[in-house]
N, C-alpha and C positions, 0 to 999 in steps of 0.2 A: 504494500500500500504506500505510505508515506515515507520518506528521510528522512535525513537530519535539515534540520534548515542550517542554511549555506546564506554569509555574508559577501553580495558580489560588489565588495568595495568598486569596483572600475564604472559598473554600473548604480552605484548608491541605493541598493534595493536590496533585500532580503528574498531569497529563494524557497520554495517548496520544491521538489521532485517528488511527484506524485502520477502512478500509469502510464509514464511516459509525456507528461505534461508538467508545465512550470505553473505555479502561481506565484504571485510574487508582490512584495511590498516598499516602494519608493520612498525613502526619506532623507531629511537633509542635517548631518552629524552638527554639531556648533560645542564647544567644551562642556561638559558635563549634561546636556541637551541632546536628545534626537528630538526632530521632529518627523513623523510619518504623515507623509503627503496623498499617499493614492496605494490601492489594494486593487490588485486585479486576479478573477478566479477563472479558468478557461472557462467554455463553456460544457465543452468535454466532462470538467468536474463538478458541476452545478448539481445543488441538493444534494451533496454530500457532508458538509460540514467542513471541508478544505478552508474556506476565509476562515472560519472560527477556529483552526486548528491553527493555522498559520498566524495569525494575532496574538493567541494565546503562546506561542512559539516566539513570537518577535517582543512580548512583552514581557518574557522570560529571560529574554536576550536582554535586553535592558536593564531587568532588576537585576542581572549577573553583571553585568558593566557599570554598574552604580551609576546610569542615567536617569534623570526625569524626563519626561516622555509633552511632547505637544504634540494633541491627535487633530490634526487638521483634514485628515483621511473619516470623512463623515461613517465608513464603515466599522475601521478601528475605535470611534469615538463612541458609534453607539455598542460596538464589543464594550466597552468601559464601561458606558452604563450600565450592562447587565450584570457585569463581574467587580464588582466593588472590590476585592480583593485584590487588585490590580490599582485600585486612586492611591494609594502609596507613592505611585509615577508619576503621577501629573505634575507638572511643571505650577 
């Protein structure tokens, strides 16, 4: 099923490999800040939970990196809403 998520610094986005498909999440690094921009899920993977795996994945990556997080990415922002356990990040 899924990987590891993969940081593709060249491209400033966060990786999923999943079936043979990327999903992936865009952000911009700034000192002790990420901001996540834009989440994109094939459509190949659609109704599977892939965005929510991959946010909860990217917002892990985060708490592990000692970043606060700005979710400008309306998908990851309302992941945040639903997972309170995660506003520890918020910038």
């Amino acid at each position: 099923m899924a990987g590891d998520l993969r940081n593709n610094t060249e491209l400033n986005r966060f990786e999923l490999d999943v079936d043979g498909h990327t999903a992936f999440s865009y952000y911009r690094k700034e000192p002790g800040t990420i901001t996540l921009v834009h989440t994109e899920v094939p459509a190949e993977l659609g109704g599977r939970g892939i965005g929510s795996m991959l946010a909860r994945k990217v917002l892990e990556e985060a708490r592990a990196l000692g970043l606060k997080v700005v979710p400008k990415c309306p998908f990851i922002a309302a992941f945040m809403g639903k997972h309170p356990e995660f506003n520890d990040l918020l910038q």
